[in-house]
C-alpha positions as CSV (number, residue, x, y, z in Angstrom):
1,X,91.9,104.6,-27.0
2,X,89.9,106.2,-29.5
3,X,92.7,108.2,-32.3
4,X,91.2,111.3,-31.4
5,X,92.0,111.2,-28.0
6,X,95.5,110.1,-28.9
7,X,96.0,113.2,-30.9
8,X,94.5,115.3,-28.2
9,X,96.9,113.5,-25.5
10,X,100.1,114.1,-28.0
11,X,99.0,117.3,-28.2
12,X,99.4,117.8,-24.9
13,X,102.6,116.7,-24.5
14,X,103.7,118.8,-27.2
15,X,102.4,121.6,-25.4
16,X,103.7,120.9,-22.2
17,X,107.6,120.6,-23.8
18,X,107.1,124.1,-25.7
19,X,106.1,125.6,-22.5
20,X,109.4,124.6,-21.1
21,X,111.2,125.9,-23.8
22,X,109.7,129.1,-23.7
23,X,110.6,129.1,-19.9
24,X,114.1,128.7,-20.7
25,X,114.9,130.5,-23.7
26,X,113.4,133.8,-22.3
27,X,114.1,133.1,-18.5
28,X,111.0,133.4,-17.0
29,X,109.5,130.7,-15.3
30,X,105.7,131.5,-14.5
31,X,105.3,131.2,-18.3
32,X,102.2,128.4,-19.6
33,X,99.8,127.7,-22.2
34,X,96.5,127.6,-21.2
35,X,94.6,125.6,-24.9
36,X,97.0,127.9,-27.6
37,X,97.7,130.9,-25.8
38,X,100.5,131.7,-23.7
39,X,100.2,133.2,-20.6
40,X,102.4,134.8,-18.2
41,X,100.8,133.8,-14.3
42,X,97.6,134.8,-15.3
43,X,97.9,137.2,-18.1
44,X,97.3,136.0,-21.4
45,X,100.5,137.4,-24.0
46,X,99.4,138.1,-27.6
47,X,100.3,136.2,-30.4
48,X,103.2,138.4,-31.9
49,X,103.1,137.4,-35.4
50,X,100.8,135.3,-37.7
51,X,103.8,132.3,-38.2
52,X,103.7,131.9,-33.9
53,X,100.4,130.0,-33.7
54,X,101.0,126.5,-35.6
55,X,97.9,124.5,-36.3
56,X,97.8,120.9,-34.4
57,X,95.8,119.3,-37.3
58,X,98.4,120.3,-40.0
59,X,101.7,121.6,-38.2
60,X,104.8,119.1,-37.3
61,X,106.7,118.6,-34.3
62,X,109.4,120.8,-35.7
63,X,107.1,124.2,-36.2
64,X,105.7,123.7,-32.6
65,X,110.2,123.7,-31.9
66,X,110.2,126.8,-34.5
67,X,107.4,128.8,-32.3
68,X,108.4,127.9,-29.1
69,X,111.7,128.9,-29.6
70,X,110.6,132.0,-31.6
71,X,108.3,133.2,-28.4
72,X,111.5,133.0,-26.3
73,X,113.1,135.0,-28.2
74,X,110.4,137.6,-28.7
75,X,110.2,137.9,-24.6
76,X,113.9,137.8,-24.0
77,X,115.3,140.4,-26.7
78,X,112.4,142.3,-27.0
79,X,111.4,145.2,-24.7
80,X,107.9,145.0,-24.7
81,X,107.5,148.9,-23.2
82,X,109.5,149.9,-25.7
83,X,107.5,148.3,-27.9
84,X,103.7,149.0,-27.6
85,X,105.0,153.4,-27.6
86,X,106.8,152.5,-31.0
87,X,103.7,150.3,-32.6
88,X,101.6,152.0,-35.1
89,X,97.7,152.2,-34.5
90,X,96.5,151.7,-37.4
91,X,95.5,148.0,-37.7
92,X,97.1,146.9,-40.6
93,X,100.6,148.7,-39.9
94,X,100.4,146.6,-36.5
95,X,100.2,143.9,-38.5
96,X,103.1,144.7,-40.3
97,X,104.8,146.0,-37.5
98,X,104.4,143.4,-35.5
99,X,106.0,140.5,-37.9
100,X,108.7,142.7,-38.9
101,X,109.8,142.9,-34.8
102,X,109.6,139.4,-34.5
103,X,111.6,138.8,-37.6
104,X,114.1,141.1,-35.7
105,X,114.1,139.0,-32.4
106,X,114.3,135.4,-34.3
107,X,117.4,137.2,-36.2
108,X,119.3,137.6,-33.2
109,X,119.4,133.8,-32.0
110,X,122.3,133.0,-30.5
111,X,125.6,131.7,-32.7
112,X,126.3,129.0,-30.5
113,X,122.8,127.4,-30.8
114,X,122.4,126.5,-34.4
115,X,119.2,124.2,-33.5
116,X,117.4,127.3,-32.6
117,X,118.0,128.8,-36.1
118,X,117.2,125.8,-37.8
119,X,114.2,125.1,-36.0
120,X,112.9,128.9,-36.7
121,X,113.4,128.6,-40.4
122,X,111.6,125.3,-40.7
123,X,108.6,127.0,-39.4
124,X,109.0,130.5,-40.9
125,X,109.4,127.6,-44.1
126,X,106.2,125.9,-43.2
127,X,104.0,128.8,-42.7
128,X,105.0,130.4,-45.7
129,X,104.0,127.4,-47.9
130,X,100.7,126.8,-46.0
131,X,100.3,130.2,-46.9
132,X,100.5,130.0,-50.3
133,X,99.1,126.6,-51.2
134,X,95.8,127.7,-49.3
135,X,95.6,130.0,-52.4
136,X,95.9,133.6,-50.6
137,X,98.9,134.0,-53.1
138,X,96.4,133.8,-55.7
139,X,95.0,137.9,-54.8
140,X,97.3,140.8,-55.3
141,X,97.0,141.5,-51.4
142,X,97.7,138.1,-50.3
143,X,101.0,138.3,-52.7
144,X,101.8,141.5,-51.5
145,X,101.9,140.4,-47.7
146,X,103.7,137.0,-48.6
147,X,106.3,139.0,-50.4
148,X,106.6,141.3,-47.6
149,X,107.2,138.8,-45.2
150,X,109.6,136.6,-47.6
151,X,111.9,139.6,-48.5
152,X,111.9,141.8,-44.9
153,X,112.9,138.5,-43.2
154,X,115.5,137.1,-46.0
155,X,117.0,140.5,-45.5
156,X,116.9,140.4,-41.2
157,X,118.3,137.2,-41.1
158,X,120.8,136.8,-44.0
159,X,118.8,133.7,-45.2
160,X,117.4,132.8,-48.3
161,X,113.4,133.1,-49.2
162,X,111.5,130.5,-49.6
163,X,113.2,128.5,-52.7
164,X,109.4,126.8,-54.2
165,X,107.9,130.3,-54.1
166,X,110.7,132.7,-55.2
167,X,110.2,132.7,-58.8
168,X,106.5,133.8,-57.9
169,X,108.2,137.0,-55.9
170,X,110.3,138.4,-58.7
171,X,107.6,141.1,-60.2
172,X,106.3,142.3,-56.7
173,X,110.1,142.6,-55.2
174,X,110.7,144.8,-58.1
175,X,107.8,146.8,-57.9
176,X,108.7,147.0,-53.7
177,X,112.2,147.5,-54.2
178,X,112.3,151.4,-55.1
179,X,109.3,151.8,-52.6
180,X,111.0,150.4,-49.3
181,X,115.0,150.0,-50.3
182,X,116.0,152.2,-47.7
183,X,114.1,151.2,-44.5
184,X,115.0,147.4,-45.9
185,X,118.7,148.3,-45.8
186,X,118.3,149.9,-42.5
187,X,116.6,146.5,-40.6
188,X,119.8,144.4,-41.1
189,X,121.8,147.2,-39.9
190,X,119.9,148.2,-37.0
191,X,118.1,144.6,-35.8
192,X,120.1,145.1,-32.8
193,X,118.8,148.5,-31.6
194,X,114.9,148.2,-31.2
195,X,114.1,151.8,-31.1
196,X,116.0,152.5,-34.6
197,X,114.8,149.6,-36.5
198,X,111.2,150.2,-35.4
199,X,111.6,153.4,-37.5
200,X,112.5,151.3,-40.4
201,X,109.6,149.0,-39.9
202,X,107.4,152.0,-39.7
203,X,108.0,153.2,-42.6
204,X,107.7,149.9,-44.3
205,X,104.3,149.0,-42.4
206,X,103.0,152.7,-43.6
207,X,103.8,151.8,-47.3
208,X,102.9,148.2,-47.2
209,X,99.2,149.1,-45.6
210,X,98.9,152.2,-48.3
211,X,100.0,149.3,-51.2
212,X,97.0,146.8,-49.3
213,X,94.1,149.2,-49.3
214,X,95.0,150.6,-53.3
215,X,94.9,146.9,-54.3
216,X,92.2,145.8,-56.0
217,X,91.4,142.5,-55.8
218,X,87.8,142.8,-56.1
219,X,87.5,141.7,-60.2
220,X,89.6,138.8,-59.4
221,X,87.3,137.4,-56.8
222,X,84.0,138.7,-58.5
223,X,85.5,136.3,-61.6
224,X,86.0,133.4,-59.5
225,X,82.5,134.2,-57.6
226,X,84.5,134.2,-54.4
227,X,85.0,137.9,-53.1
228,X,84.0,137.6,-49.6
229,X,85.3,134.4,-48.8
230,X,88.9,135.8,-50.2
231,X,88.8,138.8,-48.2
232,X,87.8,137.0,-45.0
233,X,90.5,133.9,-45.7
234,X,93.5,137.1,-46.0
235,X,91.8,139.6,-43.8
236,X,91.3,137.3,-40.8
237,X,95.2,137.5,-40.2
238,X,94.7,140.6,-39.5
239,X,91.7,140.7,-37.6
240,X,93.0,137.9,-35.3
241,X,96.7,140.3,-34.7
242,X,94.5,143.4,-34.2
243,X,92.1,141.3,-31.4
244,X,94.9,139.9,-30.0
245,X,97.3,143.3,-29.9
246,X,94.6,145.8,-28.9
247,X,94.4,146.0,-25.5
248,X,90.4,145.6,-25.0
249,X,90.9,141.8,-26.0
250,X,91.3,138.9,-24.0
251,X,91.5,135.7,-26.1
252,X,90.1,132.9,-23.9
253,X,87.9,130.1,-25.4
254,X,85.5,130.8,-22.3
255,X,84.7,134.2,-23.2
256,X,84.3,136.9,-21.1
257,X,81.9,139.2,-19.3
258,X,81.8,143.0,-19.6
259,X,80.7,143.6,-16.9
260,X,82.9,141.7,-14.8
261,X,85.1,143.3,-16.5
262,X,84.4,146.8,-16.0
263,X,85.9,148.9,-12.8
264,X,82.9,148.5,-10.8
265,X,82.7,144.6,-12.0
266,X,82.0,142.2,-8.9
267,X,80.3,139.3,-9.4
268,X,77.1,139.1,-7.8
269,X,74.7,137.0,-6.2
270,X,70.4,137.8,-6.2
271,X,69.8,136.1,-3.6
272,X,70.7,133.2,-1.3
273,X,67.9,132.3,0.4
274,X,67.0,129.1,-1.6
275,X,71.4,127.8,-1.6
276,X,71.5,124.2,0.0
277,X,74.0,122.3,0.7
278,X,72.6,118.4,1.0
279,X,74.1,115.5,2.4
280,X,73.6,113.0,-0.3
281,X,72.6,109.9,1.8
282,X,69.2,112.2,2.5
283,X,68.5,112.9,-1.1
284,X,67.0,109.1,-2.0
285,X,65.5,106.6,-0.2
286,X,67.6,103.5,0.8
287,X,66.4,101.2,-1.2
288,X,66.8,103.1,-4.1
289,X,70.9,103.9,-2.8
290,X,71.3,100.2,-2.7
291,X,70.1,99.6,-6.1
292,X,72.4,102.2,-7.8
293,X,75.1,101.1,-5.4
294,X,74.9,97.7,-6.9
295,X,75.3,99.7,-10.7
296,X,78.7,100.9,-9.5
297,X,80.1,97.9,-7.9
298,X,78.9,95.6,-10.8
299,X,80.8,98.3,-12.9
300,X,83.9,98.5,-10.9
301,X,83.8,95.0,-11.2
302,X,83.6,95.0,-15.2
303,X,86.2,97.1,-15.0
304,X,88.7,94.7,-13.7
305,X,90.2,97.8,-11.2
306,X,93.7,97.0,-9.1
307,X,92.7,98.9,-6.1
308,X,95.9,98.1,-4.3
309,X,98.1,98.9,-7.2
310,X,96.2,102.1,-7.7
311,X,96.6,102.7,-3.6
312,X,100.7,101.9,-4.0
313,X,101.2,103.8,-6.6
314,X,99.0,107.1,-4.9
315,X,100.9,106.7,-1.5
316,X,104.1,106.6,-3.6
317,X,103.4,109.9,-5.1
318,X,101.4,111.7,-2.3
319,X,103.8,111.0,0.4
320,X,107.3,113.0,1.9
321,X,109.3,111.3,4.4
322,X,109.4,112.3,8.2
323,X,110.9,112.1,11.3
324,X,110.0,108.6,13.1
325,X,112.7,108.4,15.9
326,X,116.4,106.9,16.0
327,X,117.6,103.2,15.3
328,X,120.7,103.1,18.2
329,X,123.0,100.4,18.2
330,X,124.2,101.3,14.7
331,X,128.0,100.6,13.2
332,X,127.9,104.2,11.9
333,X,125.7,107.2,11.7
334,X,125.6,110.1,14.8
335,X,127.6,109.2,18.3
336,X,125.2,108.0,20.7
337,X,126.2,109.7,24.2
338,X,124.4,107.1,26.0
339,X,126.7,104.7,24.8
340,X,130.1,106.0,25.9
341,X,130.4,104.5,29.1
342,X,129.8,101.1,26.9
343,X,133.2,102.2,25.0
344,X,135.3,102.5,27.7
345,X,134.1,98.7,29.2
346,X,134.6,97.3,26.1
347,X,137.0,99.2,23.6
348,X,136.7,97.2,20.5
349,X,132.7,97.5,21.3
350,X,131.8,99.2,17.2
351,X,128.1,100.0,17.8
352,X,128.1,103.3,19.4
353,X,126.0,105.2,16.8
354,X,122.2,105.7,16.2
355,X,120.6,106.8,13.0
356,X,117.5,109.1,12.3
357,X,114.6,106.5,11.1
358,X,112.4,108.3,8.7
359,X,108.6,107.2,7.0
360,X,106.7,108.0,4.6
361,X,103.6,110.2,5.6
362,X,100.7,111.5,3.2
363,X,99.7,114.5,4.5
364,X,97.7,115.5,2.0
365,X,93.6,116.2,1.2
366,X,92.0,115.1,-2.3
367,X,88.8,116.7,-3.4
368,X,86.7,115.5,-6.3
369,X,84.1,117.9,-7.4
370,X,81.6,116.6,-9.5
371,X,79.5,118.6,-12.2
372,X,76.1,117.7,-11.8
373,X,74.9,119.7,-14.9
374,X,72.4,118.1,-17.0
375,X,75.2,116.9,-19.8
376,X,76.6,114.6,-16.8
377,X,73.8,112.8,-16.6
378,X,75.0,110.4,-19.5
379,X,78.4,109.5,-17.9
380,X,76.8,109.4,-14.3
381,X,78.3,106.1,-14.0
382,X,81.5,105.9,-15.6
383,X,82.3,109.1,-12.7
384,X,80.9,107.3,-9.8
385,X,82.9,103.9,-10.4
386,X,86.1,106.6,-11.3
387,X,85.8,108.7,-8.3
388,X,84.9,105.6,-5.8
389,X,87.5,103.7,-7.1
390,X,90.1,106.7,-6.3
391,X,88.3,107.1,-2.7
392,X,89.1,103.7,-1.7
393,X,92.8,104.1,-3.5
394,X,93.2,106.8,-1.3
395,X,91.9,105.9,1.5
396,X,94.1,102.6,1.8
397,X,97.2,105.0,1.3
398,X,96.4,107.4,3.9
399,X,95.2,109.8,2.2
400,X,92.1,112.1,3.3
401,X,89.7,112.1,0.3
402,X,86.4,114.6,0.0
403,X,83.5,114.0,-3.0
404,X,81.5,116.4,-3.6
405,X,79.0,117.7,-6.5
406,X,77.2,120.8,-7.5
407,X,74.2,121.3,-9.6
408,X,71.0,123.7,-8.8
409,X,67.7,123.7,-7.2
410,X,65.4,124.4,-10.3
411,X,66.0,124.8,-13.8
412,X,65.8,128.3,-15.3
413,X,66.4,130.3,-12.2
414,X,63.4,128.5,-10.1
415,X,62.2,130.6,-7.2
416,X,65.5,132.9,-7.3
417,X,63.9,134.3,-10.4
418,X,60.9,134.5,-9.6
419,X,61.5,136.8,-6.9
420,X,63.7,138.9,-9.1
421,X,61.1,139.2,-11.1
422,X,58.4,140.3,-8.5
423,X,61.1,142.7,-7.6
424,X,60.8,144.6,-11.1
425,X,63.8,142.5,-13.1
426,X,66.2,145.0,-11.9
427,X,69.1,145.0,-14.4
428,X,72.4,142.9,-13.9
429,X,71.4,140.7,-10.8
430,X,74.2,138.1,-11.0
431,X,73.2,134.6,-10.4
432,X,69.9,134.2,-10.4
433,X,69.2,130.2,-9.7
434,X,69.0,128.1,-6.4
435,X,72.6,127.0,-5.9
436,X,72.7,123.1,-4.7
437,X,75.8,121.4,-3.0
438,X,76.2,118.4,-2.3
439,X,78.4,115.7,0.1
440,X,79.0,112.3,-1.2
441,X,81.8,111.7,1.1
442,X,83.1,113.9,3.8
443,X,86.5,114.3,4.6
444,X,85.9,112.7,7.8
445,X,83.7,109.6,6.8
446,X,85.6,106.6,6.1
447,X,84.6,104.9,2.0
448,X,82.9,102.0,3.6
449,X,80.5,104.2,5.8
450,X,80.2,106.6,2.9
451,X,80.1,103.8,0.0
452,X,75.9,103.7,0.3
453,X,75.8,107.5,-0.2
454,X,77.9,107.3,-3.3
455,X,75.0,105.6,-5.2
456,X,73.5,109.6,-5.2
457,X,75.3,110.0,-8.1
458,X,73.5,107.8,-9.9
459,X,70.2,109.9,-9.2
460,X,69.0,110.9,-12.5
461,X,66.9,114.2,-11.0
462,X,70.1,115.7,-9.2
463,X,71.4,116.8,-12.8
464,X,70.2,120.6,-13.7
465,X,72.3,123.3,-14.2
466,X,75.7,124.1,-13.3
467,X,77.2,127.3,-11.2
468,X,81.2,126.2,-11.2
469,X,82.6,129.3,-10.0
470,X,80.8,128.9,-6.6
471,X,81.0,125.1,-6.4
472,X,85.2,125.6,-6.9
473,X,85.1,128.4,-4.1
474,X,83.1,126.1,-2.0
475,X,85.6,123.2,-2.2
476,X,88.9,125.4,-1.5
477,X,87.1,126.7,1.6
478,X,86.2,123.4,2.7
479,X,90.2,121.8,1.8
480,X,91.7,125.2,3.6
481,X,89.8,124.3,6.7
482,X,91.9,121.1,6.7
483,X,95.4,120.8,8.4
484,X,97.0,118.5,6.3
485,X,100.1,120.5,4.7
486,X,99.2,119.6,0.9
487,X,95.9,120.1,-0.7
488,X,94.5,118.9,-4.0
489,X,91.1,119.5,-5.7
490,X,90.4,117.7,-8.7
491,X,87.3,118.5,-10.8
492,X,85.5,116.6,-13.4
493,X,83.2,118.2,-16.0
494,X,81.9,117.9,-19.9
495,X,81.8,121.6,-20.6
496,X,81.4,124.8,-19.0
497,X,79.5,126.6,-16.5
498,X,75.9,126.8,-17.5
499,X,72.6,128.3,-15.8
500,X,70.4,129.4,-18.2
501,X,68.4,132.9,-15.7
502,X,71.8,133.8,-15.1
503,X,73.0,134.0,-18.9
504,X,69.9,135.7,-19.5
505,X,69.7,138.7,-17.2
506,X,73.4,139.2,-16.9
507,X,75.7,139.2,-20.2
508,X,77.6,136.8,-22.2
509,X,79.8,134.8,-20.1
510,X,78.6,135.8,-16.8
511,X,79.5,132.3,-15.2
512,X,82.5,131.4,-17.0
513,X,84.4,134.5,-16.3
514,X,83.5,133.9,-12.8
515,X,84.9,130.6,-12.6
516,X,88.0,131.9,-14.6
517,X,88.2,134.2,-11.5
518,X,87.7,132.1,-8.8
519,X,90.2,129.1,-10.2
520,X,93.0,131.6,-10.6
521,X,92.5,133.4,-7.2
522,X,92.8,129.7,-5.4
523,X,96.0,129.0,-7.5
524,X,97.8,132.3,-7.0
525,X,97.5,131.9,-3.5
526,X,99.5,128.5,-4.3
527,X,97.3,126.6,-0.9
528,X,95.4,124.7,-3.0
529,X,96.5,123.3,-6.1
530,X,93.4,122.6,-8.8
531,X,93.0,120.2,-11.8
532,X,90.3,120.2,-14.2
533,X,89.2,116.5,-15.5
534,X,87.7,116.7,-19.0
535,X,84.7,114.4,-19.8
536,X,85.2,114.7,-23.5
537,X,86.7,117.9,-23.4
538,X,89.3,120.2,-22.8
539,X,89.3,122.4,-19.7
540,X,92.4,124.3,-20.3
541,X,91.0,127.8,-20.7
542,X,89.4,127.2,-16.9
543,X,92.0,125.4,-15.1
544,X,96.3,125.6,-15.6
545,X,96.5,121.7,-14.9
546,X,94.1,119.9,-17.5
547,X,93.2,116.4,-18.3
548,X,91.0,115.1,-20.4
549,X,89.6,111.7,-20.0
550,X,87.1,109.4,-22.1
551,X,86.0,107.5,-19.5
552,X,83.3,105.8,-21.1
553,X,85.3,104.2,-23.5
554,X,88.8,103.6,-21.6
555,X,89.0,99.8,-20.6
556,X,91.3,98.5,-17.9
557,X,93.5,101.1,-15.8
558,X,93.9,103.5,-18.6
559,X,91.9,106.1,-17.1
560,X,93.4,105.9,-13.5
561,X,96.7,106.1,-14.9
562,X,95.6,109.0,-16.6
563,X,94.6,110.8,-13.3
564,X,97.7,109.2,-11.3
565,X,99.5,111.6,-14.1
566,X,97.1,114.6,-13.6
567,X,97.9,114.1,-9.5
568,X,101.4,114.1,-10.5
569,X,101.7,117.1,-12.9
570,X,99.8,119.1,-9.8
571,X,102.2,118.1,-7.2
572,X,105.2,119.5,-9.3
């Protein structure tokens, strides 16, 4: 296991046990992080204050503790109605304002849990010093906010400032102290009535922002020849709060479309005349399956799989118990009428009782859905021996399994686009590309029937481009029109949805909004539960349930046990 995918993996963990801790300090439980953001269901929360998103490169366990526990608080004692008529609109009072609320929240943690308080002042400790050793101290602004932010929240809390920096404070607490006195008296007296400190920090975030745009920092930078890389390294704080307050932005890694995002927004399709969906034992000749059949089973083989483990361990966790009849003739367990007449021929005759036998059964449907985009092509056959593997797992623990794959027609839009184009290029089409899916296994076709057919994947000309949202929407529909009780889709891509006509004529994002869409749709309707598989890469900002996976280098049964995880995490 390669260290960066150790550190991504610890990450994950970490990020998992803050989301729990969010969910319990603040009492709402359809609280996650999708990559660094928090949501609520589906609705990404803003970032609060600058301290409340730690860096995984430089940040310890404690500050992701500090943040996790100061996002709690900020949901739970903060009313956020209240809030956003109180907040100032001018960008950098909202900065202002916005730290100075959450200083208020994180002031009133409870008495009787001092780990809270510590863990909040060891990252309001470690921000402030990664603050000031990545020299934004070193400009009059950057000291001005630091000082703001050491003084207002000494003063909330009752705690000291930051002992390495407070010598540095001295001169710019004097200068603030005649300037903001009052409202900084009123914000320990009122931190426990929203609506009367907020007119304290008002007043403070009006001053502060005048004191920001009358520095002048610009002959310090000129002299060090750094003046736009100084006013980007300070400024971007509050940029980022701005973006993240204002109610036009949405901060998800995959971007978004504006015009699915507009009231009319619907995502559209130009046509579907030229949409397939293939059987993939018809897509090569025979020969040619066998041949890249023999690739997989010679790497399966290298691999040094334990199918039955694999199957043991899937049956163990895909299974419930159910009914399977009565045991009679028991010592104990529920009176057996039709033994009664036995008591009274024989009164010292004990077993009179039956008991409920019960066995394990996996109702449940597994779908892998396989990106067939171009960037596949490379791990084509580290996914095939993966996904067979699984098929045959979960096959021999009763478990109905699906494969299937997406990629398109023609590159660049093929003859989709070419009729748009006869048609005048009218503006905003939506997809414009031949959409291609395809059946490696059906739910229906046992592995060994469907084992030949598998060796598709290894077809170098199937990977083009790649339409996710539809592909996802395809594979719900085709898992809902199963019976089994409990349904899983699992699907395994390097990077996100790309079709190059369909970036072109629509906006930025088109796709990837789309699949955004689609994959929450499916899991607020809580039928089908979906789990993104990362080839390299983190697929968070598309899918709840993420894992990500270096299948090319994992040796042994790492990887399965990674997905036997994935499986599990879904079925909580």
């Amino acid at each position: 296991m390669s260290d960066t995918q150790q550190r991504i993996r610890q990450q994950q963990r970490v990020t998992e046990l803050c989301a729990g801790m969010v969910r319990a300090v603040s009492g709402e439980g359809n609280l996650h992080f999708r990559g660094p953001r928090l949501h609520r269901g589906q609705e990404p929360l803003p970032w609060f204050a600058p301290h409340l998103h730690p860096s995984a490169e430089s940040d310890d366990f404690g500050s992701f503790r500090g943040v996790a526990d100061g996002l709690g608080l900020r949901l739970a004692r903060s009313n956020a109605a209240l809030h956003a008529t109180l907040t100032p609109e001018d960008p950098t009072e909202r900065f202002i304002f916005e730290m100075l609320e959450q200083f208020r929240v994180e002031a009133l943690a409870p008495d009787a849990m001092p780990g809270m308080t510590r863990n909040l002042r060891h990252r309001h400790i470690q921000w402030s010093l990664d603050f000031h050793h990545s020299g934004m101290t070193d400009t009059a602004r950057g000291l001005l906010i630091y000082a703001v932010a050491q003084i207002c929240r000494a003063r909330v809390t009752g705690q000291q400032v930051v002992e390495e920096t407070e010598d540095m404070l001295e001169a710019t607490r004097f200068g603030l102290s005649p300037l903001i006195g009052h409202a900084l008296a009123g914000l320990r007296r009122d931190r426990a009535d929203q609506t009367a400190y907020a007119a304290h920090a008002r007043d403070i975030a009006h001053t502060v922002a005048g004191l920001l745009a009358d520095a002048g920092d610009e002959g310090d930078a000129e002299r060090n020849g750094k003046q736009a890389d100084a006013r980007r390294a300070l400024f971007s704080l509050l940029a980022d709060m701005d973006a993240e307050v204002g109610e036009a932005f949405t901060a998800a890694q995959a971007g978004r479309s504006q015009l699915l995002d507009s009231a009319s927004g619907a995502y559209r399709i130009f046509t579907t005349a030229y949409d397939s969906v293939h059987d993939a034992a018809t897509l090569a000749r025979k020969e040619v399956l066998a041949s890249h059949r023999e690739r997989i089973d010679r790497r399966i083989a290298d691999q040094g799989v334990n199918v039955a483990r694999l199957a043991r361990q899937l049956r163990a966790l895909l299974s419930e118990p159910a009914r399977d009849g009565w045991d009679g003739g028991q010592e104990d367990g529920h009176i057996d009428g039709r033994r009664l007449a036995q008591l009274v021929a024989s009164p010292t005759e004990r077993r009179l009782f039956r008991q409920e036998r019960q066995s394990s059964v996996a109702d449940c449907a597994v779908t892998f859905l396989i990106d067939c985009s171009g960037s596949m092509k490379a791990h084509a056959e580290s996914v095939a021996m993966v996904v067979d593997v699984f098929a045959r797992a979960l096959e021999q623990a009763g478990v109905t399994s699906e494969v299937l794959g997406y990629t398109t027609g023609a590159w660049n839009g093929g003859r989709a686009r070419r009729e748009w184009q006869r048609a005048g290029r009218p503006s905003h089409p939506g997809r414009l590309n031949e959409r291609c899916h395809i059946v490696f296994k059906g739910a229906e076709t046992p592995w060994r029937r469907a084992r030949q057919a598998m060796g598709a994947l290894l077809k170098a000309d199937l990977f083009r481009e790649g339409i996710d949202g539809e592909a996802v929407e395809w594979a719900c529909a085709r898992l809902l029109a199963r019976e089994e009780s409990r349904k899983l889709l699992l699907v395994v891509s390097d990077g996100s949805p790309m079709d190059s006509a369909t970036e072109l004529a629509n906006d930025a994002h088109y796709l990837e909004h789309h699949l955004r869409d689609v994959v929450a749709r499916n899991e607020q309707g809580g039928r089908v539960q979906i789990g993104g598989i990362g080839v390299g890469l983190d697929l968070s900002p598309y899918y709840r349930c993420s894992q990500i996976v270096d299948i090319a280098d994992s040796t042994g049964n790492t990887v399965f046990a990674e997905l036997t995880g994935l499986i599990a995490r879904l079925r909580r």
